[in-house]
C-alpha positions in Angstrom: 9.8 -30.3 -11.6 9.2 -32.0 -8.2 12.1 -31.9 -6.0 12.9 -35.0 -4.5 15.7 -35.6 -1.4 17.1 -39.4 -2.3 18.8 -40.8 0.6 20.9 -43.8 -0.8 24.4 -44.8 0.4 24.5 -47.5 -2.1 26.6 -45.4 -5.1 25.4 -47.6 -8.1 21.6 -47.0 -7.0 21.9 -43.4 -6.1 23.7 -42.7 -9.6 21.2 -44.5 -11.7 18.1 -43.1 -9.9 20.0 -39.8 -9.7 20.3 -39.9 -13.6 16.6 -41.8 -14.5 14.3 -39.6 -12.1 14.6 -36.2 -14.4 13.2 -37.9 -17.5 10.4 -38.9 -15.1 9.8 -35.2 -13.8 11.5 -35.8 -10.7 14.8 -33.3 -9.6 17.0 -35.1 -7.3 19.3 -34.3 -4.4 21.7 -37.5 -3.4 22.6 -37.8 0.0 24.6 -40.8 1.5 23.9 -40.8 5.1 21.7 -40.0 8.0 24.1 -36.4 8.1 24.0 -35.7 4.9 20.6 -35.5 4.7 19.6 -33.7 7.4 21.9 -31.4 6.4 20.1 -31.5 3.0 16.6 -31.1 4.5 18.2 -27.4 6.2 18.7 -26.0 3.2 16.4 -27.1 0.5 12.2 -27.5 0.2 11.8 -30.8 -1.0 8.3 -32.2 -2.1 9.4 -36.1 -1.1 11.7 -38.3 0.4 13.2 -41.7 -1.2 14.9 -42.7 2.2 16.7 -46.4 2.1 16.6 -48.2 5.6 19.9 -48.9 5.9 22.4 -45.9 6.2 26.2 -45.9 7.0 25.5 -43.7 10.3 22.4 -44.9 11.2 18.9 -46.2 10.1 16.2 -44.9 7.9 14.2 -45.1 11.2 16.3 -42.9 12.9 15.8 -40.2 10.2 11.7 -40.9 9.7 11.8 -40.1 13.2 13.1 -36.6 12.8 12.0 -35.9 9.6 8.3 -36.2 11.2 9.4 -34.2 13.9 10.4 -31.1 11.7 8.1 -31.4 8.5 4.6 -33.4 9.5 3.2 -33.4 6.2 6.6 -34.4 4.0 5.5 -37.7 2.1 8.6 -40.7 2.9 9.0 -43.2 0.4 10.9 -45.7 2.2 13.7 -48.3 -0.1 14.5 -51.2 1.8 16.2 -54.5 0.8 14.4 -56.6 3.5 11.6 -58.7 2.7 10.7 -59.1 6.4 7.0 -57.5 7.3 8.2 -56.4 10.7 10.3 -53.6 9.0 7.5 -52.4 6.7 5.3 -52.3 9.9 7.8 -50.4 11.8 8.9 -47.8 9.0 4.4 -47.2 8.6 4.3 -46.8 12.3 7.1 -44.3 12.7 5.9 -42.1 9.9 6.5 -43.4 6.5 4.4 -43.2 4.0 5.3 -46.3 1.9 7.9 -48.7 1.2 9.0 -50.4 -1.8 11.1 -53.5 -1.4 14.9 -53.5 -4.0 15.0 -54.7 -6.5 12.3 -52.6 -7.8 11.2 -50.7 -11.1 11.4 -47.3 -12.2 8.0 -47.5 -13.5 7.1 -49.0 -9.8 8.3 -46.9 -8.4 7.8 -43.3 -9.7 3.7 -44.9 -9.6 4.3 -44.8 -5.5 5.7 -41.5 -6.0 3.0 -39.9 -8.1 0.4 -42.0 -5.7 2.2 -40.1 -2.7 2.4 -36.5 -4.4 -1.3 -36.6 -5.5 -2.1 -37.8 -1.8 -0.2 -34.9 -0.3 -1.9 -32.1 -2.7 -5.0 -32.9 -1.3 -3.4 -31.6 2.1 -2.9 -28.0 0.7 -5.5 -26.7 3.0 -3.3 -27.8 6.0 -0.4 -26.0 7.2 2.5 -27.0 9.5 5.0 -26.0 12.3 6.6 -28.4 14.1 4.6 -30.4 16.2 1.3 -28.6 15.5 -0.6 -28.9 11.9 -3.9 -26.6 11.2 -6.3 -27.7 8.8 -7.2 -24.3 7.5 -10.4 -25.9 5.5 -12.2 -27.1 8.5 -10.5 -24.5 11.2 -9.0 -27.5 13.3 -5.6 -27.4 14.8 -3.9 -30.2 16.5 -0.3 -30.9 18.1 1.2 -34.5 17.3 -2.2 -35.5 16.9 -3.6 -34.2 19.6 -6.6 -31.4 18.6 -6.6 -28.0 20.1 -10.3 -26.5 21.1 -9.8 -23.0 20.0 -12.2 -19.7 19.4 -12.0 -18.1 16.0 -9.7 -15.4 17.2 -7.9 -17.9 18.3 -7.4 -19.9 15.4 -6.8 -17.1 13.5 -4.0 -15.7 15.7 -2.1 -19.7 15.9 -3.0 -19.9 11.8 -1.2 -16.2 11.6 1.5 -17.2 13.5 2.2 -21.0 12.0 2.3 -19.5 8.8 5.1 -17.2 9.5 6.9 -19.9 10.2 8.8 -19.0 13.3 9.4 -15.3 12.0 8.1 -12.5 14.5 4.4 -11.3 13.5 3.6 -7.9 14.1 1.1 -6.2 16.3 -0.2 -4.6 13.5 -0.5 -7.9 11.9 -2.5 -9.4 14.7 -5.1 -6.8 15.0 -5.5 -6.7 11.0 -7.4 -10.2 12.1 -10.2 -8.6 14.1 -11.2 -5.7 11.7 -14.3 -5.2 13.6 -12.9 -4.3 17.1 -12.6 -1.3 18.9 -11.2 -2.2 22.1 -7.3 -1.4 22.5 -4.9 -4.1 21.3 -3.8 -4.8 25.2 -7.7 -5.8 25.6 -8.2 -7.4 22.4 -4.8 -9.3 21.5 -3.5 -10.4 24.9 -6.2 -11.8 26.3 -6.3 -14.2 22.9 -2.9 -14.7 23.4 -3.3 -15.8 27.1 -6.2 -18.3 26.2 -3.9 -19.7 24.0 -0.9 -20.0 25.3 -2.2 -22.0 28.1 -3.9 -24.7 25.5 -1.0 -24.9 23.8 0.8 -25.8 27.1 -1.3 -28.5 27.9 -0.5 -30.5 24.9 3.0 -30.2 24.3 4.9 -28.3 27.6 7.4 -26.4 26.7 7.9 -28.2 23.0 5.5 -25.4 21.4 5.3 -22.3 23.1 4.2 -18.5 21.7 6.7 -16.1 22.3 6.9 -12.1 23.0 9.5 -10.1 21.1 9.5 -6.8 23.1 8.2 -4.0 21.8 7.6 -5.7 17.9 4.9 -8.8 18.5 5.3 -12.7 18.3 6.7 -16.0 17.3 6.1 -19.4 17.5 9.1 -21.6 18.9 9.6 -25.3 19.2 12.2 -26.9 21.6 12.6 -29.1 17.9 14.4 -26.2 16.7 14.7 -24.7 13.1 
């Protein structure tokens, strides 16, 4: 079952999608304001986002904003009760992936979320951190948009360490990549490692940076945080 963060301050609306969107194959998690679901986001793995525009603590723009900012590739369905085109445009242009004007239908809209969810499993091949995202099919990497011109050791290092998701990678780890070498891992790995951290730092500063855990290996961080 697809697990599905509905962000809906409106109780009668929340309840009866909260109730409907099982039968449909959808699990949901309710949350009532810009806070609650961000503090939802931290803790679960959610496959979509229902988010309604307007929120008792701020705006469904506010939270696109951030929810692009921490997961890229997280398909947002946005709910809105305006009929004006200037806030589909701005919701499309911020991130979302949709929007479906109230009063709707469930068969409506569970066809956008299907639509959505079929669109974003043709994006298994890419992976995500933060600001950058690697499409691992055609060994491309790019940071909000922006694309990296990398080597193959060094694609393989950043697709190592994006993977891991912020967690330290090994040395071990990092020379498993390049089972053909014989030079030392000082000659081999750092050098990478250099090349790379200064492309990175071209496109995004200090937003995305590799760093060294002493004596164990590397992480990626982001000035986003977790």
């Amino acid at each position: 079952m697809k697990q599905i963060l509905l962000v809906e301050d409106d109780p009668l609306i929340g309840q009866t999608l909260s109730m409907s969107l099982p039968y449909r194959g959808f699990s949901t998690v309710l949350a009532g304001s810009v806070k609650q679901a961000i503090d939802a986001i931290g803790g679960h793995s959610f496959d979509l986002v229902l988010l309604d525009l307007q929120l008792p603590d701020g705006t469904g723009f506010d939270l696109v904003r951030i929810l692009r900012a921490r997961h890229p590739l997280l398909p947002i369905l946005m709910i809105t009760a305006r009929t004006d085109e200037a806030s589909a445009v701005r919701s499309l242009s911020l991130g979302a992936d949709d929007h479906i004007r109230k009063p709707f239908g469930l068969d409506e809209l569970t066809a956008r979320m299907d639509r959505l969810l079929e669109r974003k499993a043709t994006r298994d091949n890419l992976l995500s951190f933060r600001e950058l995202v690697i499409d691992l099919a055609e060994n491309r990497a790019f940071i909000e948009g922006q694309e990296l011109s990398l080597g193959r050791k060094e694609f393989g290092i950043l697709s190592l360490l994006a993977r891991k998701g912020g967690e330290v990678v090994t040395r071990e780890e990092i020379l498993s990549l390049f089972p053909d070498s014989l030079e030392t891992f000082d000659r081999t790995v750092d050098s990478h490692l250099s090349h790379l951290r200064k492309k990175i730092r071209v496109l995004a500063g200090d937003r995305l940076r590799i760093h060294p855990v002493y004596g164990v290996g590397y992480r990626l961080e982001s000035s986003a945080g977790p």
